[in-house]
Every structure is written in structure tokens, then in C-alpha cells.
N, C-alpha and C positions, 0 to 999 in steps of 0.2 A: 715421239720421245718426250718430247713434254709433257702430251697431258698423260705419259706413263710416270713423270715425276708431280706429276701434280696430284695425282691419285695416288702416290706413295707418300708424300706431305700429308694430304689432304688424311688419312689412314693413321698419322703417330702423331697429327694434330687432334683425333679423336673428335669425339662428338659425347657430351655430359649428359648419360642419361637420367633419367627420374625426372620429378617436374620443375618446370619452372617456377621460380615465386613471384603473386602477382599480390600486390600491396593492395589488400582492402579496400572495399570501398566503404566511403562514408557513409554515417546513416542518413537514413530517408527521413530526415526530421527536420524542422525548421526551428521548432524551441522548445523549450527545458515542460511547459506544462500543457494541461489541454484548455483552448481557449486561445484568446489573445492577454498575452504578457503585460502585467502592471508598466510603466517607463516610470513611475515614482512614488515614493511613499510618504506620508502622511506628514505633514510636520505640526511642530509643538514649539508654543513658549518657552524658552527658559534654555540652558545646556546640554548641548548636545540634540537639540530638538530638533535643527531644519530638516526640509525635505534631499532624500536622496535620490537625484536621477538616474534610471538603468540607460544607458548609451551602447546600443545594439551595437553589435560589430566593431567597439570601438578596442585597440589596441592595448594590452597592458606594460606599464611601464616595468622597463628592467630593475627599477630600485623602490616599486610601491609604495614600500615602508616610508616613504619621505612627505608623502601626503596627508600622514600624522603630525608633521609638522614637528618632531619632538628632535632635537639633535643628539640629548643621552643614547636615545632609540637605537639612530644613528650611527652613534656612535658602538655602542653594545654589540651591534648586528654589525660591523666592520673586524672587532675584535672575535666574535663565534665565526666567521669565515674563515680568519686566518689561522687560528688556534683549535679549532674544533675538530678531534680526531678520526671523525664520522667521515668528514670529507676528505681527510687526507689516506683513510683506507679505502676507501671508493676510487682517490686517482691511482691507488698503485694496483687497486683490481683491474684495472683499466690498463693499466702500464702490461701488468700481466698479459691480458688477453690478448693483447696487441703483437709482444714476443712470440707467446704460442703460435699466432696468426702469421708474420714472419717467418716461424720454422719451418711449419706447413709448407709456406711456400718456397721451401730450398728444395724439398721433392718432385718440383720441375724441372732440374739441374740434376744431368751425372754426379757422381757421387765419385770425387778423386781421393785414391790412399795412396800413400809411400809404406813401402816395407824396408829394411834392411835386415838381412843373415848371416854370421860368421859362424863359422863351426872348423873344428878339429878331428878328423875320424878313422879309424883305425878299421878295414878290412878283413873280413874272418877271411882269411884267404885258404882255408883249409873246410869250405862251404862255398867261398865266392868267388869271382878271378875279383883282382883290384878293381876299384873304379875309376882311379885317377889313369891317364893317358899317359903319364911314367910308367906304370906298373909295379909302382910303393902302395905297397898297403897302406903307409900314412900319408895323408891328403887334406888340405884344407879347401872349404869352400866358399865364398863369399858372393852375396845374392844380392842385390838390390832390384827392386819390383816397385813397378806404378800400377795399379790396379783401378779401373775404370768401370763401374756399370751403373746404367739407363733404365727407368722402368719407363717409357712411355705412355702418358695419359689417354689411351687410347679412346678406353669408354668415360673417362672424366672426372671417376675415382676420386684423384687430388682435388681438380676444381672445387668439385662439392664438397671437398674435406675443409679446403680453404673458405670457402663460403659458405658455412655453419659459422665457421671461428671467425669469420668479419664478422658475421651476425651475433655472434653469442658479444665480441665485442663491443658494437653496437647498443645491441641488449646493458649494457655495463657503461658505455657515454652514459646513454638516459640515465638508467640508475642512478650515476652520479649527479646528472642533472636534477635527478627527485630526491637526493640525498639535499643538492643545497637550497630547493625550494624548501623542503621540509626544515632545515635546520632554520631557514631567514625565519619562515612561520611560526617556526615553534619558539622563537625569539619573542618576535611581535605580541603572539598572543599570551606570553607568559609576563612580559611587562605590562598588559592590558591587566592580566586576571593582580600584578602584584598594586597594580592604579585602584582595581577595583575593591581590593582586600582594604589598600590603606584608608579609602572611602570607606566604608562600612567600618571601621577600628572607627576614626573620625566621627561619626554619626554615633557609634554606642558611647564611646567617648562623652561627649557630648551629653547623651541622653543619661549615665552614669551621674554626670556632675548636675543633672537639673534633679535626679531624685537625691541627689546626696541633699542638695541645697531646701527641696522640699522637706525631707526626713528635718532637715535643724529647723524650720519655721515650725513643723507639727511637734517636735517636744518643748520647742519654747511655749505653744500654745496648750499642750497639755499638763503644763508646769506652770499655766494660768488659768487649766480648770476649765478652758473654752471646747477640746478634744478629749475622745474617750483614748485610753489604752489599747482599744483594739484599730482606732485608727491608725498610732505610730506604728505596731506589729505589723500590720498590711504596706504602710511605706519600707519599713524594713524588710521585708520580703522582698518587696518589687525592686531594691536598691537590690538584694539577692540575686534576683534575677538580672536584671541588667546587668550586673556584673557575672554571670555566668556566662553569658553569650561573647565575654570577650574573651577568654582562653583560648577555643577553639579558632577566634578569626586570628587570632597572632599566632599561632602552631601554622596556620596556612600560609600564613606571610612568611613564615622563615622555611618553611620547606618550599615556596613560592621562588624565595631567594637563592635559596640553594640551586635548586634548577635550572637558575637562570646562569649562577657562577660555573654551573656545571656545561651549561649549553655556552659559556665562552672557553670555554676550554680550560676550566683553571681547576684548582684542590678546594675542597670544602672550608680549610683552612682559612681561602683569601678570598677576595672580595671583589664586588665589581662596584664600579664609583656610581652608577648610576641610580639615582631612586625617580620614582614614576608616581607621578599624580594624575588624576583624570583632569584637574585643574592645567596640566600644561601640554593636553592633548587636543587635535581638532581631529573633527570628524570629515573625512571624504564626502564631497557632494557628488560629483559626478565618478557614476561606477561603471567600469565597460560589463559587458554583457559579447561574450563573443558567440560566434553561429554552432552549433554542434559538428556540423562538416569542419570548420577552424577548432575546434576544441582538441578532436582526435590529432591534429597534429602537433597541441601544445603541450597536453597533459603527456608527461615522462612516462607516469605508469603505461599509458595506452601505447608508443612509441616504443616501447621495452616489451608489450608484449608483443608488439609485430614482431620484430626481431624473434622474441623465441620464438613465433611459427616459421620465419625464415628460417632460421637456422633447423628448424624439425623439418623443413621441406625438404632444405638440401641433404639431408639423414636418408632420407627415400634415395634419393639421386645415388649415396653410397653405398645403402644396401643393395640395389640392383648388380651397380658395377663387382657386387664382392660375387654374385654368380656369375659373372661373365669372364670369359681367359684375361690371363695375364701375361704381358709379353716383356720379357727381361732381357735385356742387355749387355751384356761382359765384354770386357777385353784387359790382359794385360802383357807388360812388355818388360822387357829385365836383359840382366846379364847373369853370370856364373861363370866364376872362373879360381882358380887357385890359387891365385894373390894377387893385390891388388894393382899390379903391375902389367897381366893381361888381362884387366877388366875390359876392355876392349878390343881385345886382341880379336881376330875375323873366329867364328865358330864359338863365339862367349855369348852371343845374343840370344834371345827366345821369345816370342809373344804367342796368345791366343788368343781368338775372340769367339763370341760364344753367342747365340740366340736360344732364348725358351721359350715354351709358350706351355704356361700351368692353367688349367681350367679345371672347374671343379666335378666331379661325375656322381659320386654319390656321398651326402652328406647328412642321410637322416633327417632331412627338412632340415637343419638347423637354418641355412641361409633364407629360403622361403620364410621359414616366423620370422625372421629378424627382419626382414623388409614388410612383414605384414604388422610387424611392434612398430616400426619405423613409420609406416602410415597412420596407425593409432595413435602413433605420439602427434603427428601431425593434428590428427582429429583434433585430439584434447587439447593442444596448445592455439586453436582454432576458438572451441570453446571458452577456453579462460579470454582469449582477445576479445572475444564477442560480451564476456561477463565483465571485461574491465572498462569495456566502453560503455553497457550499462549503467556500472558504478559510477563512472568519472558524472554522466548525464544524470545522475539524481544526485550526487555531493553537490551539481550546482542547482541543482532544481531546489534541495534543501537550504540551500543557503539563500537564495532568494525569499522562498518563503518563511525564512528565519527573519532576514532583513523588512519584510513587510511586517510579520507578527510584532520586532521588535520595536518598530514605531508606533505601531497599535499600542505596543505593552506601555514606550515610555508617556503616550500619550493620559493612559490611564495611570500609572503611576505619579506624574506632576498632577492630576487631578486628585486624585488618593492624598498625597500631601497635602496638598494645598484644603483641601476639605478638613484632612485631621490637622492640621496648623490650628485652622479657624476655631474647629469643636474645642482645643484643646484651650484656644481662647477664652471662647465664651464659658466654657466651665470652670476655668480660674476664677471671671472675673462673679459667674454666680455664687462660687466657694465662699469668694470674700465677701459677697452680702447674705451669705448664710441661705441660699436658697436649694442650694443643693447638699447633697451629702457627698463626703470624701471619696465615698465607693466611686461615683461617675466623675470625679479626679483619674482617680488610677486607673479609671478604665480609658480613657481620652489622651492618657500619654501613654500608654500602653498601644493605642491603637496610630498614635502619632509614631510613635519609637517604630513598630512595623511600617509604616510609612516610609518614613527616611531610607531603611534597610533596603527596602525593595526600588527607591528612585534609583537611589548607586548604583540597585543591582541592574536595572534595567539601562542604565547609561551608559554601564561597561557591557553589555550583549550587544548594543549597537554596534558599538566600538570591534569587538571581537567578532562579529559574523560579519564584520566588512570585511576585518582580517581575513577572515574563512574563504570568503569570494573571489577574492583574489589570488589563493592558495588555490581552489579549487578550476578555478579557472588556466592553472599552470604555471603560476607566478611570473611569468615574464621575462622565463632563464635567456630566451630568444634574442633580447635585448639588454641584457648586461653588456659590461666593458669585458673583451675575452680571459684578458688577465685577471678578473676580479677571482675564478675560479679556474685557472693554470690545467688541461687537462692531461698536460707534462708525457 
């Protein structure tokens, strides 16, 4: 008797068919390039120059941003969390998924209704005898009914219906997890790019006001007959030029701005308090470096696309179950009586229960392709996980060899300076003893003005592909405070 009830459990407890999902394996890789890995890069004189150390498998901090040292930063990236509407429609995706995932799972539970029925009804008694047990053609009826049915997860149906929708949900944590990595980042680098804008304003700035100041020495000198006409023309040009190049870097900086006011959540209108110098930024020495086996667990994207091959696994598991019988369950239970005075009365009661079993017999293939799409979606959501673990493994392989190129760059750039400083020197001081002509002037702060342009620029790329790295690496959602991003 038992093990006849335990093999009748054992039968409406089901068994889930289609496959099981088995979480990827890591890749076969140890690091990002071929070869053995730089541990650090070049360093240079001057700002922004030390060397930066790669620290293999070291861990990244939940709050990065802070090793910029900047508290506007800081602060800015506190305000785009709270206000920033990217994330707050990612937690209600999330909220979403989660109820659909709950309903799903009421379909393991009978399914209870109430009914209630009153009617009035008049007998053709000259077609019918009466119905009522007086023998009055006129009759009242009043019904009340509990109606009960069970579909039994036999073959597993539900399970894999509910486990697609943890998954798809799942798939949507991350998301939002890559929603707030990207927003912190896009924070970070967009104060970097508006440090690097005001640098380079500063420098042309600057290199405006030496030819303004050159332009008034060569007309007073040609207003002493010492310079030709076509000298001042040529400073007047070049004061043209140099003030041509500044338009365009201030149209950057206000749409720089804007982006930034926009990534705190605000109207174009208003403003954000912070403004950003390369002057009140430090650069990261020590950089973590995680393993590629550690990377596929940090990176959202990668994380997001297991899940959707989970959830395309458990898709197989339901198309199976849809050609396989279905065993339904009814029962209900009521009264009927003539008012509601012998609603109870003995002979007012009535229940039925009921067993089916629907199985499909012929259906034009349609269920075979649908379980054979079902494997193909699996395929292809196989494929994309395999192409996002790719991607994620060269976004950090590019970032490293941004970050070496970049020290290479600023190291040639302070050299580039520091040489055109010099020339620009020595040709003033031969201008003034009349041994050169004005031409190899304009060309020496010509190549000095390029100079400066490119230090700036290359001191905010440091700056910004360390941002990168740390973005690329997964930002460090793993270790925030849980409240900083509520996934409500």
C-alpha cells in the first residue's frame, strides 16, 4: 500500500523534462594577451606621469571612482544614482519580472472560484411538466458553487515555465547591474573628457594671449621701420588661427556639460555645481587586473547572457512537455434550492469531480518545430554568451594596451614640450638679436601651441582608459553598499 501511494505521488509530483541547465564553463585562458603581461607601465616626469601597476587578481573596489581622489566627482556620481532614470526603469523591469515569476508560480496550486445564481423562471408547461417539486410553473432558483481544478505538473510544464522567468529575471538583476556600472562610468569619463576640454581651452587660451601680445611688439616695430608689412600679416593670421581652434573646444565643453547635467538626472535648464580640472585630479597607481575565469562572473553583460541561455534551456523543457498528455483535475460542490430558506435543506446539495487526460495526436508538426525553434534559440543564445565573453576579454585586453600606449604617449608628449618650450626659446632670443627671420618665430610657437594641445590630451587618456579598466573589468557592483542601488 505504500509504495502504491508512493508511486501515485511519485506520478503528480512529475519529473521536468527537456535539459537541464549547466552554467558554462570558464574559459581556457589565463590572460587578456599572447605572451607574458606587462605588471606596469612607464613612468614620466611631470603630472600625471608615474608608473602604473597591473595587480593580477586583485579585487575591485565597489566605489573606484574614489581613487581619483576628486570629491565633486563624488559627489556628482552620488546625485546620477539617485536621480538618474535609466536606473530607476531597470529596478521596475526587475520588479516586473519578478511578479510575472510569482504568477507562474500560482500554477502549482488548485485554482479555487465561488459562483453565486439567483433566477426567476416560468415553466412552458404546455411543452414541459414544471420543474419545481410544488408543481408551480413559477420557481425560483438559487445556486451557490465552489469550483476547484488541478492541472498536475506531471511532465514539468510549470517548472520550466517558472524557470525561464527566474532566468529572464535574473537576465534583468544584471542588466540592472550593467545599467549602474555604465551610468557610474559614464559619469567618470565624462568629468575626465570635461578636465580635459578645460585643459586644452587653458592652453589655446594662453597661446591666443602670447600672439595677441607678439602681434603689438611687431606693429610697434613696424611703426619703427625695424619689420616688413608682411611680417605683422603673418602674426595676424596666426592670432587667426589660434583663435579659430577655440570655438570648437568650447561648443565641446558645453555639450560636455550638458551630458553630464543630463547623466544626473536633471533639465538642460539646470546645472550641476561641479566643474573638473585635470589640476584637482590623481591618477590610480595601483590597477587590479582580474583572471578571465573571475572576469566572466563580474562582467553584467556576460552574467545576463547566461541567463538568457537559461532561460532558452528551460523553453526546450516546455516545448517537449506541450506534446506530452495533460492531466486535469475538477471538482465542484454547491447547493440549489428555492429559497434561501432550504438552502440547506437534505436533497439541495450536489458536487462532481472530474479527471481528464488531453494528449495531443495530430497537429501538423506544429509542436515538433516549436521544440526544434526552441533548441535553436538555445543554440543562438549559446552563441551570443560565447561572443559576449569574447568581447568582455578584448574590452580588457584593449584597455590595457591603451593604458601602456598611454604612458608611452604621455612620455613623448612632455618630451615634445619640453623640446618645443626650448626651440621656442632660442628663437625668440635669436629674433631679438636679428639673427633669424620672423618666419622661424611663427613656426616655433606654432609647433610649441601643438605641443601643449597634445600634453593635455594625452594626460586625460591616462586618466580616462584607467576609467575604462575598471569599467571593463565590471566595475565592482559586487561590492557596493546594497542600498546604494535598492533592487526594491
Amino acid at each position: 500500500m505504500r509504495k502504491a501511494s508512493f508511486a501515485v505521488s511519485l506520478v503528480l509530483a512529475g519529473c521536468a523534462v527537456g535539459p537541464d541547465f549547466k552554467q558554462p564553463a570558464p574559459p581556457n585562458v589565463t590572460g587578456y594577451m599572447p605572451g607574458a603581461a606587462p605588471t606596469r607601465t612607464v613612468s614620466t616626469p611631470g603630472e600625471f606621469g608615474e608608473a602604473q601597476r597591473f595587480v593580477q587578481a586583485a579585487d575591485i573596489p565597489g566605489q573606484w571612482w574614489t581613487l581619483f581622489h576628486s570629491q565633486p566627482l563624488n559627489d556628482l556620481i552620488e546625485q546620477a544614482i539617485k536621480a538618474n532614470p535609466s536606473l530607476t526603469a531597470a529596478q521596475a523591469a526587475l520588479r516586473q519580472a519578478r511578479e510575472n515569476t510569482a504568477a507562474q508560480k500560482g500554477s502549482y496550486y488548485p485554482q479555487v472560484s465561488g459562483e453565486f445564481s439567483a433566477s426567476r423562471n416560468l415553466t412552458p408547461i404546455a411543452a414541459l411538466s414544471p420543474a419545481s417539486a410544488s408543481g408551480n410553473p413559477y420557481y425560483s432558483l438559487i445556486t451557490p458553487q465552489l469550483n476547484v481544478s488541478f492541472v498536475p505538473d506531471v511532465f514539468g510544464a510549470n517548472r520550466r515555465a517558472v524557470e525561464s522567468l527566474e532566468a529572464q529575471a535574473e537576465n534583468l538583476r544584471y542588466q540592472l547591474e550593467a545599467t549602474y556600472v555604465t551610468l557610474t562610468a559614464n559619469v567618470v569619463t565624462g568629468a575626465l573628457q570635461e578636465a580635459s576640454l578645460r585643459g586644452q581651452i587653458a592652453a589655446q587660451e594662453e597661446t591666443i594671449k602670447a600672439e595677441s601680445d607678439l602681434l603689438v611688439i611687431l606693429r610697434k616695430q613696424y611703426d619703427l621701420g625695424q619689420v616688413s608689412m608682411a611680417d605683422v600679416a603673418a602674426q595676424e593670421a596666426a592670432l587667426a588661427q589660434a583663435r579659430l581652434v577655440l570655438p570648437p573646444l568650447q561648443k565641446q565643453l558645453a555639450q560636455q556639460r550638458d551630458a553630464l547635467i543630463a547623466l544626473a538626472g536633471r533639465f538642460p535648464s539646470e546645472d550641476v555645481a561641479a566643474r573638473f580640472q585635470l589640476a584637482d585630479l590623481k591618477l590610480p597607481a595601483d590597477l587590479p587586473v582580474s583572471l578571465p575565469s573571475k572576469l566572466v562572473e563580474q562582467r553584467p553583460d556576460v552574467r545576463a547572457a547566461e541567463e538568457t541561455m537559461h532561460s532558452a534551456s528551460a523553453q526546450i523543457g516546455m516545448a517537449v512537455a506541450a506534446r506530452l498528455p495533460q492531466i486535469t483535475l475538477s471538482a465542484n460542490v454547491g447547493n440549489s434550492a428555492a429559497a434561501l430558506s432550504n438552502m440547506f435543506m437534505p436533497g439541495t446539495n450536489f458536487w462532481t469531480v472530474m479527471g481528464a487526460v488531453t494528449a495531443p495526436i495530430f497537429t501538423g508538426g506544429t509542436l515538433l518545430h516549436k521544440q526544434r525553434a526552441a533548441e535553436a534559440g538555445f543554440d543562438l543564445a549559446a552563441a551570443q554568451y560565447k561572443s559576449t565573453v569574447i568581447a568582455a576579454l578584448q574590452n580588457v585586453a584593449d584597455t590595457l594596451h591603451a593604458l601602456q600606449s598611454d604612458a608611452d604617449g604621455l612620455t613623448a608628449a612632455v618630451a615634445s614640450e619640453q623640446a618645443a618650450a626650448q626651440s621656442l626659446a632660442i628663437v625668440r632670443k635669436q629674433l631679438e638679436l636679428g639673427q633669424v627671420a620672423y618666419l622661424a618665430l611663427l613656426n616655433a610657437e606654432q609647433a610649441y601651441q601643438q605641443a601643449k594641445l597634445a600634453l593635455v590630451q594625452a594626460q586625460a587618456a591616462r586618466l580616462t582608459d584607467t576609467a575604462g579598466l575598471f569599467q571593463a573589468l565590471g566595475g565592482g557592483w559586487w561590492n557596493r553598499p546594497p542600498e546604494v542601488v535598492a533592487e526594491k
